[in-house]
C-alpha positions in Angstrom: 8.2 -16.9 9.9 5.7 -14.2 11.4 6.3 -10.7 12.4 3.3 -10.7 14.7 0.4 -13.2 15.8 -3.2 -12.5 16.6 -4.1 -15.4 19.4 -8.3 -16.0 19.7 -8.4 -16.8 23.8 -10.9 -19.9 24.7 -9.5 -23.1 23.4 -6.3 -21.4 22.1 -4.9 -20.6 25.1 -6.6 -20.9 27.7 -9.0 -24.0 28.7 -12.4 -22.7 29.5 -14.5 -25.5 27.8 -15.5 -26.7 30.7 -16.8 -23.6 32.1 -18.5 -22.5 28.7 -20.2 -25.1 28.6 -21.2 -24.9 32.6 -22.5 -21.4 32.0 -24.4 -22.4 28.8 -26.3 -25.3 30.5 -27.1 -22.5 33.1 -28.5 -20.3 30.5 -30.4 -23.0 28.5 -31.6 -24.4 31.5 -33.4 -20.9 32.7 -35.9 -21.6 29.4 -36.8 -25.5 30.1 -34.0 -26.7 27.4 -31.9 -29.6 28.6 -28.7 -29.6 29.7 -25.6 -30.7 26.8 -22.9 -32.6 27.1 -19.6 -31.8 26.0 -19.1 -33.6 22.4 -23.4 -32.3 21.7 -21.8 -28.8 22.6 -18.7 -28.5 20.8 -21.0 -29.7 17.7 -23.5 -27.2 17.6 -21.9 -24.4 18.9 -20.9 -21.9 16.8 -19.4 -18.2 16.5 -20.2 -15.1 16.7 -22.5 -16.4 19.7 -25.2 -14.3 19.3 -26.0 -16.5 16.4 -25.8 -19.8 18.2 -28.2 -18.4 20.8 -31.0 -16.9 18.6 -31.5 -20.3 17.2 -31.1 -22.5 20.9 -33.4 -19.6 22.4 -35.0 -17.6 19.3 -36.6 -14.3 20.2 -34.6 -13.9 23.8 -32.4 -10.5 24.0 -29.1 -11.4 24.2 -28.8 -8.9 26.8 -31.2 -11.0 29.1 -28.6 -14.0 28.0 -25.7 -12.9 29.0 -27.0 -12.0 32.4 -27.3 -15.6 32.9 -24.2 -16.2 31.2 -22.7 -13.5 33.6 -24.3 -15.2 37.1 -22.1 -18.5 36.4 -19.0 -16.3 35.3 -18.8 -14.8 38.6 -20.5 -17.3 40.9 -18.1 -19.3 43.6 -19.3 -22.6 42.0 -18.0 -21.5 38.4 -15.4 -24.3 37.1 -11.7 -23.2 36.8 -10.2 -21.6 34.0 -6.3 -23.2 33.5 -4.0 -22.0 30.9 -3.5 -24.7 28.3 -0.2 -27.1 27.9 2.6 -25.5 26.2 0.7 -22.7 25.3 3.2 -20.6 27.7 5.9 -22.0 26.6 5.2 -20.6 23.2 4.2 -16.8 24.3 7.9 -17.4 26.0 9.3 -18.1 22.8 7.4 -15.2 21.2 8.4 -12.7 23.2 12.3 -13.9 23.5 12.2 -13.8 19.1 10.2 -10.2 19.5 7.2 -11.6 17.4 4.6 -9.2 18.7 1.9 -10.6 19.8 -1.9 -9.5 20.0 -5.6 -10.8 21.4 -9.1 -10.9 19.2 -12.0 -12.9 21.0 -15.3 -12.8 21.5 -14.8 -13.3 25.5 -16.4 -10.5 28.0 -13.4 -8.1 28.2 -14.1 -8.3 32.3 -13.9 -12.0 31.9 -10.9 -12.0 29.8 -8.9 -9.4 32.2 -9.6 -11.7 35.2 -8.9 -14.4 33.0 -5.3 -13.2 31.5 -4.2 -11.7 35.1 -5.3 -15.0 37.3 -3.3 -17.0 34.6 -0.3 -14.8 34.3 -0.5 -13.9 30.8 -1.7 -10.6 30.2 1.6 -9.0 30.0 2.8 -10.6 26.9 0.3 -9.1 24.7 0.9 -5.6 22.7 -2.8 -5.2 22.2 -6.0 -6.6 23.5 -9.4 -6.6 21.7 -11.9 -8.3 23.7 -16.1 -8.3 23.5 -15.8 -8.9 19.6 -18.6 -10.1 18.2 -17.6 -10.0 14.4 -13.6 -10.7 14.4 -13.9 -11.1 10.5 -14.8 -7.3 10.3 -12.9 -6.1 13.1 -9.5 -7.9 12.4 -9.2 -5.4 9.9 -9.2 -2.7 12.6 -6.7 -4.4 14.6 -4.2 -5.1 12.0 -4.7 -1.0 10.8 -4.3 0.4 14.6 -1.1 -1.6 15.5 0.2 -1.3 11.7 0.9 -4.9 11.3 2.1 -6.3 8.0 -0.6 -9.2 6.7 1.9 -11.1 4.6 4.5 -11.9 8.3 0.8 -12.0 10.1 -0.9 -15.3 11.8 -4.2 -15.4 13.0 -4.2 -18.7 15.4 -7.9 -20.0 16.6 -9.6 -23.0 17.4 -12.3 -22.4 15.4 -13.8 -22.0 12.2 -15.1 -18.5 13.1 -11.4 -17.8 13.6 -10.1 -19.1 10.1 -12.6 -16.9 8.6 -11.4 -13.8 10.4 -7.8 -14.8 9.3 -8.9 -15.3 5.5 -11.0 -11.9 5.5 -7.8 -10.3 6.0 -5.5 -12.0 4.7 -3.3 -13.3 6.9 -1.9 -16.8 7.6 -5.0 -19.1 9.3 -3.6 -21.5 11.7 -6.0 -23.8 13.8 -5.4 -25.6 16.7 -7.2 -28.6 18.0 -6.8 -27.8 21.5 -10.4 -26.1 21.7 -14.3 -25.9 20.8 -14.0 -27.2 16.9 -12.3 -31.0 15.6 -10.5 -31.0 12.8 -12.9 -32.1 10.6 -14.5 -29.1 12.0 -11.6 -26.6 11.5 -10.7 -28.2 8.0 -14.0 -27.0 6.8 -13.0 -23.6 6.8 -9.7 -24.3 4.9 -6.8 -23.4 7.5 -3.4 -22.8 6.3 -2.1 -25.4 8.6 -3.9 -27.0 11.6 -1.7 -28.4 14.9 -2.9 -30.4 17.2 -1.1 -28.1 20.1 0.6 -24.6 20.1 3.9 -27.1 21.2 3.7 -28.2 17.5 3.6 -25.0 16.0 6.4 -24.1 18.1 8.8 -26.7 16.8 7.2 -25.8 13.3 8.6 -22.2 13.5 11.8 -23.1 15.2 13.0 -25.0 12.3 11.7 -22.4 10.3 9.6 -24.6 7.9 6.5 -26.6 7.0 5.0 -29.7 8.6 6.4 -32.9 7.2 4.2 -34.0 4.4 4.8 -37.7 3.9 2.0 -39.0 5.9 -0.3 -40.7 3.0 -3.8 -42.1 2.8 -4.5 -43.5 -0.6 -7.5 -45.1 -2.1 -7.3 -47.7 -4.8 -9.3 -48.4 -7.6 -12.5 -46.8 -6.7 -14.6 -48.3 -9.6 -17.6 -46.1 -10.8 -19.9 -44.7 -14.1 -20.3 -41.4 -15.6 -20.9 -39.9 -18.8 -17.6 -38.7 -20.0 -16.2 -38.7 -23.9 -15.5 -36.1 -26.0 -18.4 -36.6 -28.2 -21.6 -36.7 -27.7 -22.7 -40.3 -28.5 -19.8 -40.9 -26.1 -21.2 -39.4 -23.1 -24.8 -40.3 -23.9 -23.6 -43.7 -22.2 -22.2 -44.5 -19.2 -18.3 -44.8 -19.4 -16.8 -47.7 -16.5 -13.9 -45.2 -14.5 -11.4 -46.9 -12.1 -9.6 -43.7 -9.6 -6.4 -44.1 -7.4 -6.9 -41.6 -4.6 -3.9 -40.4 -2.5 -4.7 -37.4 -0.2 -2.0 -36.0 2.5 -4.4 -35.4 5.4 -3.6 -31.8 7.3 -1.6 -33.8 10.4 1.0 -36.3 10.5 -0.3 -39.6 11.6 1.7 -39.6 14.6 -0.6 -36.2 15.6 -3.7 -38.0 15.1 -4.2 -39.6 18.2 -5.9 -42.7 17.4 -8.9 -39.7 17.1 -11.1 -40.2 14.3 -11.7 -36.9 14.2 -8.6 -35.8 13.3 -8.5 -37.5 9.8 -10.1 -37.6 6.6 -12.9 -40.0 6.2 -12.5 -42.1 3.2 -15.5 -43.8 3.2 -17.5 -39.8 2.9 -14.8 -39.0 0.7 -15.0 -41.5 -1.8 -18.9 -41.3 -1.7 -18.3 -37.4 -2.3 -15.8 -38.0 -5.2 -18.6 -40.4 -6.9 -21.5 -38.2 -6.8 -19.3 -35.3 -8.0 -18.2 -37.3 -11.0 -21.7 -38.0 -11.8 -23.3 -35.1 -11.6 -22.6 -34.0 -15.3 -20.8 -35.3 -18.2 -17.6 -34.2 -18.9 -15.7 -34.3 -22.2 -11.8 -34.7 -20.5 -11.0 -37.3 -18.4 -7.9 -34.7 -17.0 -10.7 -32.0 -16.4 -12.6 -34.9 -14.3 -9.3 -35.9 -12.6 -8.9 -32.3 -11.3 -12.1 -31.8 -10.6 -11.9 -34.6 -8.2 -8.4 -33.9 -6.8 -9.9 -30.1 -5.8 -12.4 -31.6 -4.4 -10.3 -33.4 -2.2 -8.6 -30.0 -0.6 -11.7 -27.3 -0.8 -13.8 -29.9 0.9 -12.0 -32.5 2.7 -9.1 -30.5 4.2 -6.4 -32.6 2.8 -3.3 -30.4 2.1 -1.8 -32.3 -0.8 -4.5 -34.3 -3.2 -3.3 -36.4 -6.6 -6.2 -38.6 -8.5 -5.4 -40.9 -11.2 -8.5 -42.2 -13.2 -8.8 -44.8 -15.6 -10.9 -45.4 -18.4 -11.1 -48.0 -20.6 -11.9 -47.1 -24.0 -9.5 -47.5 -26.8 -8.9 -50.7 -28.5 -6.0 -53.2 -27.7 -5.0 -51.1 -24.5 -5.4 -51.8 -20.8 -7.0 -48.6 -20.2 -6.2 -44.4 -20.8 -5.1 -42.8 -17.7 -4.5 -38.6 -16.6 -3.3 -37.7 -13.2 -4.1 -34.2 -11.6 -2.1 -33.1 -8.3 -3.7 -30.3 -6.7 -2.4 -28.2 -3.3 -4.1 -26.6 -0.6 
């Protein structure tokens, strides 16, 4: 399937949550804030990280930050950095298929070497940029340097900072859940395909194919108003609309944990779909119907979206129907 993959490092492969978040407490803590824990972390933190500490510490130099960050980095009591499951297995599998294989993170390029050496990984990687800030403007200069091809490119990251890289350049965006962002998170910034572990992805590319899409979450007759007709006295009232939702969330049940997170919530999505239909009239019902159904992939992540609406309007009929079926 790829040619080459650009890997982010923290939460892609390699575990250092625990430490982050460690080290950020540390640095929070030097300027009265208190401490997080670890679901209040992953939810507010963000890339490039500059960002994410001008607004928890506004007007500190991030030079004067990331001495702090630094102190817990290389202190005895920092917590252990461990390479994640399976994600060896699959630079194994890489390497034995010749898929070249590169690094673009944000981490301290001191950290990372200590990092990718004490975990017995650096050696599988053709190139290694490390200390970037801006990955959606320096992917670019990766892919140019090492003459990769975008179109048998991946760009796999845990988060939504990563998926935007991947999309700036145009290469495949593939999240993984095994890091910083959830996948309601992740599916915000519109991956190509999200796994819940690098294990899946492996599988995925063995086989030489896309996930299994038959894993269905449908909503019936959502009953609503809007001002739809094609004249005007039509849509100067408000028009009863009945809509059969069926979405194709971006895992397989069976990847889903039990984890709410890793789903598509109905209740915000039908809520979503309501306000969007009333926000203006329309004159088609199909235009509505699509309108809805994109709705469904650009906002909600779901890979596969169809919407069926009814309206009940012409004489001696049950209702007028028009189905839309859009793809991520």
């Amino acid at each position: 399937m790829f040619s080459s993959l650009i890997f982010d490092w923290s939460g892609t492969l390699c575990d250092d949550l625990t430490l982050t978040l460690q080290a950020t407490n540390y640095v929070i803590a030097q300027y009265g804030l208190p401490a997080l824990d670890r679901e209040q972390f992953r939810a507010e933190f963000q890339l490039p990280y500059p960002v994410y500490y001008s607004w928890k510490t506004p007007g500190v130099p991030i030079e004067e930050l990331e001495d702090h960050y630094r102190h817990i980095l290389n202190s005895a009591e920092a917590e252990p950095v461990t390479i994640l499951p399976h994600a060896r297995e699959f630079l194994n599998y890489c390497k034995a298929c010749g898929i070249r294989c590169f690094i673009l993170s944000s981490m301290d390029s001191n950290a990372f070497d200590r990092q990718a050496r004490d975990l017995g990984v650096f050696h599988y990687f053709e190139g290694i940029h490390t200390g970037i800030l801006n990955k959606e403007a320096h992917i670019h200069t990766l892919i140019a340097r090492h003459k990769l091809d975008p179109m048998h490119t991946a760009f796999i990251g845990d988060m939504q900072h990563d998926m935007a890289a991947a999309h700036c350049a145009g290469v495949c965006a593939i999240g993984v859940l095994t890091g910083y962002n959830n996948a309601s998170q992740l599916c915000e910034a519109q991956p190509d395909l999200v796994v819940p572990h690098l294990g899946a992805l492996q599988s995925l590319m063995q086989r030489g194919c896309t996930p299994s899409l038959h894993d269905v979450v449908q909503i019936h007759g959502l009953s609503f108003t809007c001002h739809l007709g094609a004249t005007d006295a039509e849509r100067a009232l408000s028009q009863p609309v009945q809509a059969d939702i069926s979405i194709v969330p971006p895992l397989d049940f069976g990847d889903m944990e039990d984890d709410l997170t890793r789903t598509i919530d109905y209740d915000v999505l039908s809520r979503r779909l309501v306000e969007l239909a009333q926000s203006e009239s329309t004159h088609l019902l199909e235009t509505l119907a699509h309108k809805l159904a994109v709705c469904c992939v650009s906002e909600f992540g779901a890979v596969e979206a169809t919407v069926q609406l009814r309206k009940f309007i012409l004489p001696d009929t049950d209702f007028v129907s028009a189905s839309a079926h859009v793809r991520g």
